[in-house]
gemmi code that builds the backbone of each chain (N, CA, C; Angstrom):
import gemmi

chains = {
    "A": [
        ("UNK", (-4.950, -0.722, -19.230), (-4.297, 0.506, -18.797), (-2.908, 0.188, -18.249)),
        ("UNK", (-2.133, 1.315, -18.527), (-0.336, 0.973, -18.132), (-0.589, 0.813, -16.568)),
        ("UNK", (0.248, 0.313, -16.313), (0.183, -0.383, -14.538), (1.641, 0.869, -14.058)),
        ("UNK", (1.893, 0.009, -12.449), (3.560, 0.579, -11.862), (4.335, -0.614, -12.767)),
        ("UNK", (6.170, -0.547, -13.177), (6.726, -1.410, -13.399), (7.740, -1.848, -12.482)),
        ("UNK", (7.574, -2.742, -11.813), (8.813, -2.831, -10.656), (9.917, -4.023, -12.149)),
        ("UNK", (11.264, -3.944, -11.444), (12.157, -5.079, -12.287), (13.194, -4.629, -11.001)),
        ("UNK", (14.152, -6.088, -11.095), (13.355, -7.288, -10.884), (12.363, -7.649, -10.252)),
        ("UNK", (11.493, -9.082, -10.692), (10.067, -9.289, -9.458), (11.259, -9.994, -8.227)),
        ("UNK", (12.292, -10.555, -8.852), (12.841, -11.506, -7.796), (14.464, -11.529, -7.796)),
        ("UNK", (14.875, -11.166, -6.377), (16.262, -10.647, -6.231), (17.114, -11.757, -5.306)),
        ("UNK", (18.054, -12.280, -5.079), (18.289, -13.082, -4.427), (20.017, -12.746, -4.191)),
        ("UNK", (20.758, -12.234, -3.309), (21.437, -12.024, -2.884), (21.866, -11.867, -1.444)),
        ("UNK", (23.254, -12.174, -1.303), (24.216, -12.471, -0.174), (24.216, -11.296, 1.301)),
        ("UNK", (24.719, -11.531, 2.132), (24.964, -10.593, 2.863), (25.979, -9.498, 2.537)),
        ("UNK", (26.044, -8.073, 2.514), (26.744, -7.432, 2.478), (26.708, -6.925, 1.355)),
        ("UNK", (25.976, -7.560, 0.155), (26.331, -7.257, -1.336), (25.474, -6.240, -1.684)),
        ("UNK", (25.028, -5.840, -3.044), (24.074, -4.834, -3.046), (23.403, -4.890, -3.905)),
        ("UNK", (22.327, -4.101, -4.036), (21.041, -4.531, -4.730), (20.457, -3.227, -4.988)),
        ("UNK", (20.066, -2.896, -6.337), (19.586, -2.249, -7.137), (18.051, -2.584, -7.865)),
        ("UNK", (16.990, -1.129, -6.693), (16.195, -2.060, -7.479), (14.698, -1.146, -8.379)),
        ("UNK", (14.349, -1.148, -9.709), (13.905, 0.200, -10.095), (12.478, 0.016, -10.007)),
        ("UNK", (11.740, 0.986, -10.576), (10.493, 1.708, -10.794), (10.055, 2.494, -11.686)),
        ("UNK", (9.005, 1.952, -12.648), (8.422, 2.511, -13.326), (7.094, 2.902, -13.273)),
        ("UNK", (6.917, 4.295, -13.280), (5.558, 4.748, -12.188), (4.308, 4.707, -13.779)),
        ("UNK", (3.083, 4.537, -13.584), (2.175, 4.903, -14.946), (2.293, 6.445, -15.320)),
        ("UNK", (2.557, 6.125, -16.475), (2.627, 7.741, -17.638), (1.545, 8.658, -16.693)),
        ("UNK", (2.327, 10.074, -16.594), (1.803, 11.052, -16.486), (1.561, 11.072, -14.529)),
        ("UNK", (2.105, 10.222, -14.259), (2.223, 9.928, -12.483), (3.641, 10.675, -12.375)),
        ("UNK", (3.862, 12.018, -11.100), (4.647, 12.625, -11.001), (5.573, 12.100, -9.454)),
        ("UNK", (4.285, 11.693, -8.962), (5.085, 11.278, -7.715), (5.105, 9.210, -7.703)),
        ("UNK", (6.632, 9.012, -6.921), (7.058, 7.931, -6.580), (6.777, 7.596, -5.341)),
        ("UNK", (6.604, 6.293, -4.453), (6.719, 6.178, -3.165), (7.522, 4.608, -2.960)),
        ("UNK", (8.117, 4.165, -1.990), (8.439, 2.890, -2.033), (7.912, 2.285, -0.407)),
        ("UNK", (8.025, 1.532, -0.196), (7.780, 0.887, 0.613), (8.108, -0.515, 0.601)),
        ("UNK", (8.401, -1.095, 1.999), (8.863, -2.397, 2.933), (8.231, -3.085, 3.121)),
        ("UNK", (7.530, -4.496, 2.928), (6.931, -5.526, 3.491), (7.950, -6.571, 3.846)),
        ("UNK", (7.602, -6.697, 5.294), (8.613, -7.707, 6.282), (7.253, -8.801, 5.720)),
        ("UNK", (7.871, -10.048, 6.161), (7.180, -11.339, 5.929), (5.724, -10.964, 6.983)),
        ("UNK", (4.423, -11.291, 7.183), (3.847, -11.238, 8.034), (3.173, -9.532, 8.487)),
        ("UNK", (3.555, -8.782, 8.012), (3.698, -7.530, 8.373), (3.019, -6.562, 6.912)),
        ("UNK", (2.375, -5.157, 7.745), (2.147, -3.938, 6.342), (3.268, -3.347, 6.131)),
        ("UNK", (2.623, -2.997, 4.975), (4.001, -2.217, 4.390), (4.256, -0.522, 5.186)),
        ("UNK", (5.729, -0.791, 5.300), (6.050, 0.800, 5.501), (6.672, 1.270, 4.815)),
        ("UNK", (6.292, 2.592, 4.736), (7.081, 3.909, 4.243), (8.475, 3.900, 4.009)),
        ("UNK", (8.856, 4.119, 3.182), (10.662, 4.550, 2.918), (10.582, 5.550, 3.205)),
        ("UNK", (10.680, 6.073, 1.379), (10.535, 7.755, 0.939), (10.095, 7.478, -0.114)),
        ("UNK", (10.251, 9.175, -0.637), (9.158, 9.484, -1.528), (9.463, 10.728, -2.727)),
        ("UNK", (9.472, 10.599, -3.897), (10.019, 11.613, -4.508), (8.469, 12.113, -5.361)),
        ("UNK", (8.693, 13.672, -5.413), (7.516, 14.628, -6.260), (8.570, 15.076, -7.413)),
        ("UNK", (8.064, 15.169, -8.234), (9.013, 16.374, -9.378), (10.481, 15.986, -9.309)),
        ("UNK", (10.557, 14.771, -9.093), (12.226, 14.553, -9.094), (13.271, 14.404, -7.853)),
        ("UNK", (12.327, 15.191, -6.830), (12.971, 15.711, -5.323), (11.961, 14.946, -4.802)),
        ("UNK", (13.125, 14.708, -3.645), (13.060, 13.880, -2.330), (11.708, 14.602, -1.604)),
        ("UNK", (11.166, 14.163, -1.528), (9.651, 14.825, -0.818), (9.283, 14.389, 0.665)),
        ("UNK", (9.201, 12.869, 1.252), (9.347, 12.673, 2.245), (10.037, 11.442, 2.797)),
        ("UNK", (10.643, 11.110, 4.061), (11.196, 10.120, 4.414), (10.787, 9.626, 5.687)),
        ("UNK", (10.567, 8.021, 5.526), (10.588, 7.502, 6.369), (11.432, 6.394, 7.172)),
        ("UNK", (11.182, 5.327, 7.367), (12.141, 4.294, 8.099), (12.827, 3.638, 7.152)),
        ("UNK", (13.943, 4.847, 6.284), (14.368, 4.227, 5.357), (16.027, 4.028, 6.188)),
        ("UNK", (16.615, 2.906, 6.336), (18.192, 3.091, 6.626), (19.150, 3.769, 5.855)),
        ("UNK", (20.090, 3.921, 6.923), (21.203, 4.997, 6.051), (22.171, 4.022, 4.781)),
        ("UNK", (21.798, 2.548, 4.959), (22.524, 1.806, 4.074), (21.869, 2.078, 2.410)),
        ("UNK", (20.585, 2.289, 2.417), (19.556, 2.629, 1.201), (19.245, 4.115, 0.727)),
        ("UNK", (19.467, 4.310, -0.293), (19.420, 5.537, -0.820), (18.265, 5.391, -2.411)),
        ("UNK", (18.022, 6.644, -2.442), (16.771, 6.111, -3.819), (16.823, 7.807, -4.270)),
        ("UNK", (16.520, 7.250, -5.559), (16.388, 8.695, -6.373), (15.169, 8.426, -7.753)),
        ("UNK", (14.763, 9.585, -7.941), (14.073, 9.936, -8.887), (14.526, 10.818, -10.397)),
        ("UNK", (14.652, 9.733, -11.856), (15.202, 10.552, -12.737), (14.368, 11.085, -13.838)),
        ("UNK", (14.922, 11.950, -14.505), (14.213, 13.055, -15.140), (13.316, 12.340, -16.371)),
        ("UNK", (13.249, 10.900, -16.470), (11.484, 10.497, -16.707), (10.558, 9.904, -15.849)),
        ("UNK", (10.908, 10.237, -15.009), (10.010, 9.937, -13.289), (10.523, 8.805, -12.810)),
        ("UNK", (11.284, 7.643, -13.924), (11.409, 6.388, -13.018), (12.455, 6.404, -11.501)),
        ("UNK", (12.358, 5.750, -11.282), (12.957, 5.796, -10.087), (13.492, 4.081, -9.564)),
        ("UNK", (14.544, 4.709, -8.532), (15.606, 3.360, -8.232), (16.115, 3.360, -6.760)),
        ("UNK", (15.969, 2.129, -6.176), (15.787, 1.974, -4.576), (17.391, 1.361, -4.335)),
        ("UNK", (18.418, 1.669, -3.858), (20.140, 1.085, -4.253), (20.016, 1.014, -2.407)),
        ("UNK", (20.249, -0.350, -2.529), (20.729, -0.908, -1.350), (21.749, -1.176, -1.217)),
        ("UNK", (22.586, -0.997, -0.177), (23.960, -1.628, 0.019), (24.446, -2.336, 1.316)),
        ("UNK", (25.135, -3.009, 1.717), (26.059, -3.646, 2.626), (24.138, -4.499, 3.143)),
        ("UNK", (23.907, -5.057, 2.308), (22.492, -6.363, 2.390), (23.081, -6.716, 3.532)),
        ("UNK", (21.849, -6.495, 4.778), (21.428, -7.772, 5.817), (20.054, -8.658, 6.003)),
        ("UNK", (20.533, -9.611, 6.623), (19.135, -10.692, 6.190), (18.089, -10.462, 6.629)),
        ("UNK", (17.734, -9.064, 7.537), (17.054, -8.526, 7.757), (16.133, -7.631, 6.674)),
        ("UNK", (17.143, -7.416, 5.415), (16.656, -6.474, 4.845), (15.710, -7.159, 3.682)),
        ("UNK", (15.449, -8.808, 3.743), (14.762, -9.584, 3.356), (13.321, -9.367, 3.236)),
        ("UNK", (12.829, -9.139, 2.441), (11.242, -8.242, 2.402), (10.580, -8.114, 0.783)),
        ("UNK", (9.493, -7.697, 1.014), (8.765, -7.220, -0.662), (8.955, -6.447, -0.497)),
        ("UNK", (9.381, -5.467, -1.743), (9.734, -3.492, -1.924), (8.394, -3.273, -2.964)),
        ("UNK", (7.997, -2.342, -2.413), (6.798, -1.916, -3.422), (7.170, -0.786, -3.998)),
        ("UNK", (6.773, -0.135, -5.117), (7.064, 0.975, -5.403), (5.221, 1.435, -5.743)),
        ("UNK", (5.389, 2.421, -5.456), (3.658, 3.155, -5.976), (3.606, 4.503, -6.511)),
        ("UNK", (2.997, 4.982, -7.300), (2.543, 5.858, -8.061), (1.774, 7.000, -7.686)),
        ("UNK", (1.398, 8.224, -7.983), (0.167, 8.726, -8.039), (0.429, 9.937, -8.427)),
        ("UNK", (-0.256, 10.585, -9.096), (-0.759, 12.178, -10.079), (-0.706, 13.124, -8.458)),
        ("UNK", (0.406, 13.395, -8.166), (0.563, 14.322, -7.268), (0.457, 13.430, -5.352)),
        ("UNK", (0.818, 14.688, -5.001), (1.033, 13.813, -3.231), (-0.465, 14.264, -2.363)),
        ("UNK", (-1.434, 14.787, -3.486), (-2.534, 15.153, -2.933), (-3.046, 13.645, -1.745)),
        ("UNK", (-3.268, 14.160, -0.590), (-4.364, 12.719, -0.188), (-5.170, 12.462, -0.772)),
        ("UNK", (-6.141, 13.048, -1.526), (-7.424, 12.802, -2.125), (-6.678, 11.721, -3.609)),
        ("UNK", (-5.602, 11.469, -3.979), (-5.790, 10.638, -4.692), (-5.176, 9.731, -5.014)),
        ("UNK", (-5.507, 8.628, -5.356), (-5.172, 7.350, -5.488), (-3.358, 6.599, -5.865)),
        ("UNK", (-3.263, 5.676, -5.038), (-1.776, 5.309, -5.345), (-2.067, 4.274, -5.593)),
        ("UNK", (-1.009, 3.787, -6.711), (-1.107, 2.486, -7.066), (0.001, 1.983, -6.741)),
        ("UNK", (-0.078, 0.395, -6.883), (1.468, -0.303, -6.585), (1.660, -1.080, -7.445)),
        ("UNK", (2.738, -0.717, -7.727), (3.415, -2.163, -8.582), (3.548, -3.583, -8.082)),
        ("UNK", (4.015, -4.595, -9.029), (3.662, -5.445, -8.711), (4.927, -6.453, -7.304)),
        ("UNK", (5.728, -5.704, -6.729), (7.180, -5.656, -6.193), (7.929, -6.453, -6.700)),
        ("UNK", (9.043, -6.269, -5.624), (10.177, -6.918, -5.925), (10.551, -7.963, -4.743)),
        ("UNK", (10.765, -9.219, -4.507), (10.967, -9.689, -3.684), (12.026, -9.697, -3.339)),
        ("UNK", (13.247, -9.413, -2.493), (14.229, -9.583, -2.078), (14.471, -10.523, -1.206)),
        ("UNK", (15.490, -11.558, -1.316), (15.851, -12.825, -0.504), (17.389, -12.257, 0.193)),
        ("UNK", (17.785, -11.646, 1.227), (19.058, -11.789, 1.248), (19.655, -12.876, 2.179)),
        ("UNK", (20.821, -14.215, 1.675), (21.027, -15.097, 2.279), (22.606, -14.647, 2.708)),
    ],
    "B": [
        ("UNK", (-0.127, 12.248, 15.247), (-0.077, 11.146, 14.483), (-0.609, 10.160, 14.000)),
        ("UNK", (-0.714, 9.649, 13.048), (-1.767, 9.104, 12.181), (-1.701, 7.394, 12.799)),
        ("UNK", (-3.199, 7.077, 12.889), (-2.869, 5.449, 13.412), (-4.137, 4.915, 12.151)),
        ("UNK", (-4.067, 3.606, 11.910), (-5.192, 2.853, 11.216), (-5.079, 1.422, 12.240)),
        ("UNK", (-6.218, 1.132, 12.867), (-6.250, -0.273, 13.334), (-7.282, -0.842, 12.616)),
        ("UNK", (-6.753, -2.260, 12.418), (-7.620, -3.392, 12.232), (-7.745, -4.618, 12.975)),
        ("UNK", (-9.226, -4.680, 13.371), (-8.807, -4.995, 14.807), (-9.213, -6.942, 14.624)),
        ("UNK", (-9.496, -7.481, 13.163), (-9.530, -8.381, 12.996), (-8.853, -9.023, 12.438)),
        ("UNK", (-7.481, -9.956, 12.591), (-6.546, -10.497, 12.492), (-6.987, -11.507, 10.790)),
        ("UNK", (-8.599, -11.951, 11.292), (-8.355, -13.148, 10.498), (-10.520, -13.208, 10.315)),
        ("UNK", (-10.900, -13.881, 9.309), (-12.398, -13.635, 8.979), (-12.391, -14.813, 8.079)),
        ("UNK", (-13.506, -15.526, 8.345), (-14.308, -16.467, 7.485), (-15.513, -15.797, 6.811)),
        ("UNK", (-16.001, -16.342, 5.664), (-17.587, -15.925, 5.101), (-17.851, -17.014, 4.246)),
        ("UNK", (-18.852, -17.171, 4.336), (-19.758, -18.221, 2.922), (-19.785, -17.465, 1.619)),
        ("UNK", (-18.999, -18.544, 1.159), (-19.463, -17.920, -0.656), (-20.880, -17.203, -0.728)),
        ("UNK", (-20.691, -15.963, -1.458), (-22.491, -15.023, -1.681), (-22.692, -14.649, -0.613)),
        ("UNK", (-22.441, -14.869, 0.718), (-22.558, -14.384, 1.226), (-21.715, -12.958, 1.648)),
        ("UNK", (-22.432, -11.216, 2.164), (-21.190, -9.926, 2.197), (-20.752, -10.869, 3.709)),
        ("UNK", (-19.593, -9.425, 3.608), (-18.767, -9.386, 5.066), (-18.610, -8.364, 5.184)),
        ("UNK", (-18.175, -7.639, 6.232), (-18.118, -6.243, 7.040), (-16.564, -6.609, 7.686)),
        ("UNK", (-15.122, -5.991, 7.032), (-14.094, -6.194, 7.773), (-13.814, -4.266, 8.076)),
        ("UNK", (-13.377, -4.147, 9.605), (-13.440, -3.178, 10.308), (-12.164, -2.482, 10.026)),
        ("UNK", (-12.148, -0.821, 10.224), (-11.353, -0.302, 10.342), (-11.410, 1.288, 10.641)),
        ("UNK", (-10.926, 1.458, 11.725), (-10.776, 2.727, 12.737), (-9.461, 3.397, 12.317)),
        ("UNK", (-9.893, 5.079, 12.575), (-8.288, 5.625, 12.160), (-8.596, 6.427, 13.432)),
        ("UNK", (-7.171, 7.314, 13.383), (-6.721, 8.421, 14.432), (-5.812, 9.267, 13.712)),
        ("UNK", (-6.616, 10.681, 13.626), (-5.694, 11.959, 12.840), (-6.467, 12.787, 13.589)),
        ("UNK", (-5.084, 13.988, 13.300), (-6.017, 15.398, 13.870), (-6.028, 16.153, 12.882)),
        ("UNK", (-5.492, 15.408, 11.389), (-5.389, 16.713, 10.390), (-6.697, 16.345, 9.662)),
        ("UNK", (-8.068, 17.347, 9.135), (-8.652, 17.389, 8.770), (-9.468, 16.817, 7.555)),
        ("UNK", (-7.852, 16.740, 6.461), (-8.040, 16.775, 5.369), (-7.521, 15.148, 5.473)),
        ("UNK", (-7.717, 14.476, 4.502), (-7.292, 12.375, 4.343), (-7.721, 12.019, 3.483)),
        ("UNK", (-7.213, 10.400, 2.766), (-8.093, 10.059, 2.316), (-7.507, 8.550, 3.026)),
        ("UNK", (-8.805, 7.457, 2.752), (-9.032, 6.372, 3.200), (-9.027, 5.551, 2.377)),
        ("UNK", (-8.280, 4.242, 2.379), (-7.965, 3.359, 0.871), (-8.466, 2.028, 1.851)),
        ("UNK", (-8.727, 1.016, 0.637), (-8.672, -0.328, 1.355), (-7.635, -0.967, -0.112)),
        ("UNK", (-7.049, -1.774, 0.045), (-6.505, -2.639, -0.673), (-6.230, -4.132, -0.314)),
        ("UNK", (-6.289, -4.468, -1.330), (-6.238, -6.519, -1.621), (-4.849, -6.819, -1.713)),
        ("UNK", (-4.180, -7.999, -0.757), (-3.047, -8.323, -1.046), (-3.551, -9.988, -1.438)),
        ("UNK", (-2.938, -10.822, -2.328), (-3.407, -11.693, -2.648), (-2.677, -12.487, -2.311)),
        ("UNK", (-2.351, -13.817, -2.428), (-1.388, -14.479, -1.742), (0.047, -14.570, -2.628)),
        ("UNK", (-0.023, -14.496, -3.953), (0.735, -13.826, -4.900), (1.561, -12.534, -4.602)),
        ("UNK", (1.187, -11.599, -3.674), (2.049, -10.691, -2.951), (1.406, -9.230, -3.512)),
        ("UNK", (1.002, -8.898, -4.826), (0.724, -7.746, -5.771), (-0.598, -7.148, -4.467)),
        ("UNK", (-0.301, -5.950, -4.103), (-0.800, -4.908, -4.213), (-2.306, -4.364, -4.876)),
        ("UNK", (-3.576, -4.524, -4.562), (-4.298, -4.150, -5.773), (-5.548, -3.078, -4.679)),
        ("UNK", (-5.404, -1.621, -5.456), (-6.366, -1.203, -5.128), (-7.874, -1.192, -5.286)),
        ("UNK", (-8.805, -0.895, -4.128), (-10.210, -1.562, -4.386), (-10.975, -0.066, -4.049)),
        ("UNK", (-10.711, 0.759, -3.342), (-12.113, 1.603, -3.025), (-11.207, 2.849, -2.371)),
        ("UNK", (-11.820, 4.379, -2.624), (-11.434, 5.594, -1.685), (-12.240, 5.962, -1.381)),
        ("UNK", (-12.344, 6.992, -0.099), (-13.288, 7.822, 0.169), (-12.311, 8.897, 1.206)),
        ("UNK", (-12.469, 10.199, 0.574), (-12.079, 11.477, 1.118), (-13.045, 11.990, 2.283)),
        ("UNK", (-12.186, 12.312, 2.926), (-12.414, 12.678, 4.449), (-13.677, 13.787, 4.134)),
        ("UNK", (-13.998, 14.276, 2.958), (-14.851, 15.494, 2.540), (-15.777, 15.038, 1.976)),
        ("UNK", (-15.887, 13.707, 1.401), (-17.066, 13.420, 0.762), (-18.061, 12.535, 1.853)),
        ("UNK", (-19.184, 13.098, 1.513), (-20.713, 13.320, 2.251), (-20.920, 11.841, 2.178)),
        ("UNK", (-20.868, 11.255, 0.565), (-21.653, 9.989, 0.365), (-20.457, 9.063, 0.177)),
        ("UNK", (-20.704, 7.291, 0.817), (-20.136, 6.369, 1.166), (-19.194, 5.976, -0.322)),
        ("UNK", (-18.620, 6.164, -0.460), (-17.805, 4.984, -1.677), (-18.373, 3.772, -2.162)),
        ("UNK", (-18.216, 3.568, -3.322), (-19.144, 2.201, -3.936), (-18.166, 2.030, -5.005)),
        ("UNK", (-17.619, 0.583, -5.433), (-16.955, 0.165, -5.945), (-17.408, -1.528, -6.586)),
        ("UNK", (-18.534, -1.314, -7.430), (-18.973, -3.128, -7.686), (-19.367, -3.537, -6.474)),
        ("UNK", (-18.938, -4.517, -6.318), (-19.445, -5.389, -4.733), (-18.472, -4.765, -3.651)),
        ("UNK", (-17.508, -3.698, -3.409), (-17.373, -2.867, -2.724), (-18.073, -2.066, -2.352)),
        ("UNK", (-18.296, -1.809, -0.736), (-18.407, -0.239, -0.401), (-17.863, -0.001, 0.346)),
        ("UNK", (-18.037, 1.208, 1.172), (-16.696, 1.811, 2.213), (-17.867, 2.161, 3.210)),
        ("UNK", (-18.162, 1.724, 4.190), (-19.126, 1.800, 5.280), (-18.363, 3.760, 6.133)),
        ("UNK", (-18.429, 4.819, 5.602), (-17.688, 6.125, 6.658), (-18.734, 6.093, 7.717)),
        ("UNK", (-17.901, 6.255, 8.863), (-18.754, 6.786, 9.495), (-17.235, 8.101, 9.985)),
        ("UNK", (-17.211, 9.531, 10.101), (-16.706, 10.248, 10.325), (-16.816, 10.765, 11.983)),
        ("UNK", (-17.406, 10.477, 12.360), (-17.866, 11.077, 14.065), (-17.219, 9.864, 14.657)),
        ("UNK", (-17.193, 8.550, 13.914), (-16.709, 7.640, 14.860), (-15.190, 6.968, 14.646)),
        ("UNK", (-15.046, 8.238, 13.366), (-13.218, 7.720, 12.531), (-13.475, 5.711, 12.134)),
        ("UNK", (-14.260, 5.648, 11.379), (-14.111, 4.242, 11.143), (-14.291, 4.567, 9.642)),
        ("UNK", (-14.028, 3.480, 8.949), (-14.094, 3.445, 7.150), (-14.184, 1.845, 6.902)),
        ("UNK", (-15.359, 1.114, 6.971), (-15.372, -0.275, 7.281), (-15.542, -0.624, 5.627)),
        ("UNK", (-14.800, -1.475, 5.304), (-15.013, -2.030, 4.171), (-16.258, -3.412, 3.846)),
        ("UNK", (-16.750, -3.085, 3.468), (-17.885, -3.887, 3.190), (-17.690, -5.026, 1.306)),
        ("UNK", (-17.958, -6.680, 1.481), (-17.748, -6.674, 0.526), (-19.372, -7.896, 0.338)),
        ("UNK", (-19.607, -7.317, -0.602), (-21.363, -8.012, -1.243), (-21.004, -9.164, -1.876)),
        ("UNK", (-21.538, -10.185, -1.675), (-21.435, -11.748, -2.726), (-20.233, -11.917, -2.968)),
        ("UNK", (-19.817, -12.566, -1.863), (-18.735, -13.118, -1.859), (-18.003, -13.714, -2.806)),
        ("UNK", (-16.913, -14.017, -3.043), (-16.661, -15.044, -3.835), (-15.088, -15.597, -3.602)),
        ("UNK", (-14.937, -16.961, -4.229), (-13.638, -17.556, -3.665), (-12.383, -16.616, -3.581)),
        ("UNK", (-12.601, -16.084, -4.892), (-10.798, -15.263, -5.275), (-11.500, -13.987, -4.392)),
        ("UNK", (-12.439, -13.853, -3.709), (-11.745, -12.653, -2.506), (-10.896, -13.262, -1.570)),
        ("UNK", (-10.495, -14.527, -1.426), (-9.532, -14.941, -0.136), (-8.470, -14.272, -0.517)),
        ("UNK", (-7.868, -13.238, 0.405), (-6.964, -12.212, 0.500), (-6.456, -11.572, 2.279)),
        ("UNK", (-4.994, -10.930, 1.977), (-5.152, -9.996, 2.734), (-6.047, -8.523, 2.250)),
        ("UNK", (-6.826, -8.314, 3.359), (-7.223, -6.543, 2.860), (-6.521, -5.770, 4.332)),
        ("UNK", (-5.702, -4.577, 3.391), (-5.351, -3.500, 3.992), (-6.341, -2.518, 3.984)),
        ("UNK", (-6.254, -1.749, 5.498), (-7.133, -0.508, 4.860), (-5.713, 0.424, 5.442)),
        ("UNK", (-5.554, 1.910, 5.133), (-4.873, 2.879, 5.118), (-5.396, 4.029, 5.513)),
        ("UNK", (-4.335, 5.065, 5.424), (-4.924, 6.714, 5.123), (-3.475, 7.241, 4.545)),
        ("UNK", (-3.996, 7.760, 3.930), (-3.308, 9.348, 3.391), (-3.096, 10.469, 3.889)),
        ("UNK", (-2.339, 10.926, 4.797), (-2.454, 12.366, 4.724), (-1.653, 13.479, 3.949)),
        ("UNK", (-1.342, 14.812, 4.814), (-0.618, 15.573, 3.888), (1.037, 14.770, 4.017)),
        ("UNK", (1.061, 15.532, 2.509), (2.873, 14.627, 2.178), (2.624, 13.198, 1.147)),
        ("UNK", (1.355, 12.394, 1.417), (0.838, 11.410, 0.524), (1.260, 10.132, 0.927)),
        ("UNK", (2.264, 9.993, 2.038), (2.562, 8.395, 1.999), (1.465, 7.699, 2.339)),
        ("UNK", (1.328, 6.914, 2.382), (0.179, 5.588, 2.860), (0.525, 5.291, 4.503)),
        ("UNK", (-0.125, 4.863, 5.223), (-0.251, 4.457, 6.747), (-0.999, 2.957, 6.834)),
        ("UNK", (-0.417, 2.031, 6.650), (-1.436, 0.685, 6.850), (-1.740, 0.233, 8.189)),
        ("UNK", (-3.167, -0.049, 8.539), (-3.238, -1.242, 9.708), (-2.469, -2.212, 9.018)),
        ("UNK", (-2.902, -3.302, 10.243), (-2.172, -5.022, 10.378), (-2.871, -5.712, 9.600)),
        ("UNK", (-3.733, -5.397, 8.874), (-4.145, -6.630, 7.936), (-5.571, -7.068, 8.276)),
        ("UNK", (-5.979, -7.612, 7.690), (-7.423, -9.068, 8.153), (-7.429, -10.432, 7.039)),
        ("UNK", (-6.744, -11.178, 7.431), (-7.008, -12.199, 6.525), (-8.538, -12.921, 6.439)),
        ("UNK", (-9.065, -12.545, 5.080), (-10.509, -13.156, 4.609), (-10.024, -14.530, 4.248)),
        ("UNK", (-11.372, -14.975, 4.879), (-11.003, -16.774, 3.843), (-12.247, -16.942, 3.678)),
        ("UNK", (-12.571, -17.192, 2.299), (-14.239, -17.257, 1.892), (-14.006, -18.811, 1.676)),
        ("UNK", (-15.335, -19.194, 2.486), (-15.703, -20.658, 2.345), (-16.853, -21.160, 1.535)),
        ("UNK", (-16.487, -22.073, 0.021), (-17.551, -22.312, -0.244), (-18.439, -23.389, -0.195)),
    ],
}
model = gemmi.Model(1)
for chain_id, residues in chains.items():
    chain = gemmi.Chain(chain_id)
    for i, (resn, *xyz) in enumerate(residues, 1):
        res = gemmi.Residue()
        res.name, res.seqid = resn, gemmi.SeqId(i, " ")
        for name, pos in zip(("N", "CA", "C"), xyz):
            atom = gemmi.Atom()
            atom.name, atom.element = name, gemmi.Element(name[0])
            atom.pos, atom.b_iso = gemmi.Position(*pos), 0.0
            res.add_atom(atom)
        chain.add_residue(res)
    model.add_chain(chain)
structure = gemmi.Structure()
structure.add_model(model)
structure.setup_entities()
């Protein structure tokens, strides 16, 4: 069965520079979500797009912006990288923002920023 | 506001042998659902078991189950016959309205055989 597609798995960039990074959700999945893993730590919440639109947000910084395009994939654009912002990005899936059903995750993206 | 604790950092088990790793939530909204997921040391994400805040009977997933107890907000993941490649992180979560995910801190399993 089609999975999430994250690209790149592995990002490795400077301070300040920027980083682009996408999502491909499984066919017929309307909603996107992304999320943060610090080293050691669960993942949190960014945001979240339904139908194309921004649906909810979380502890996403004002340096990161993300959008959803009109074949659902979706793209997490980081800018002015701090080495803080060093983490796994997940992106996840699911057939609506119902709770009752299931999200999947891709397989992330690791980001190194040195 | 939504909390998930896990209140066990870290767990041993004997190969074949289950384990019982814990997990308590805190909501006042009615409606949820409850996930556990496998992080492997590879990093990937893999879902294992749900159970909706509405359903009566426990979740069963292969050598998964989802221990609900609803009066006491817990959703304990239970895993039957152990085996090596369960050494993992397991997350458990919730869902509420809006759909993002809420993770506890983790429990690192280490199955010993």
């Amino acid at each position: 069965a089609a999975g999430v597609i994250q690209s790149p798995r592995h990002l490795i960039k400077e301070k300040r520079e920027t980083a682009t990074l996408k999502c491909y959700p499984i066919p017929r999945h309307d909603t996107v979500y992304w999320y943060q893993q610090g080293p050691g730590q669960d993942p949190q919440f960014l945001i979240s797009f339904y139908e194309k639109m921004q649906s909810d947000k979380g502890s996403i910084p004002d340096r990161f912006s993300a959008q959803q395009f009109s074949d659902y994939h979706s793209e997490l654009n980081m800018s002015s990288l701090e080495l803080g912002d060093s983490a796994l990005y997940f992106c996840a899936s699911s057939l609506g923002a119902s709770q009752f059903y299931e999200q999947y995750f891709g397989p992330g993206t690791r980001l190194t920023v040195t | 506001a939504q909390k998930i604790t896990q209140t066990q950092p870290g767990m041993f088990v004997q190969e074949k042998e289950a384990v019982t790793l814990d997990c308590t939530y805190d909501t006042s909204d009615p409606s949820y659902g409850l996930f556990w997921y496998k992080q492997p040391s590879s990093g990937e994400m893999i879902f294992l078991i749900y159970q909706g805040s509405y359903d009566q009977q426990n979740a069963t997933e292969g050598r998964y189950s989802l221990n609900f107890q609803k009066a006491r907000k817990s959703a304990n993941l239970v895993i039957s016959a152990s085996q090596l490649g369960d050494s993992a992180m397991y997350f458990c979560a919730m869902r509420g309205g809006g759909g993002k995910l809420i993770f506890g801190q983790g429990t690192e399993l280490s199955v010993k055989p």
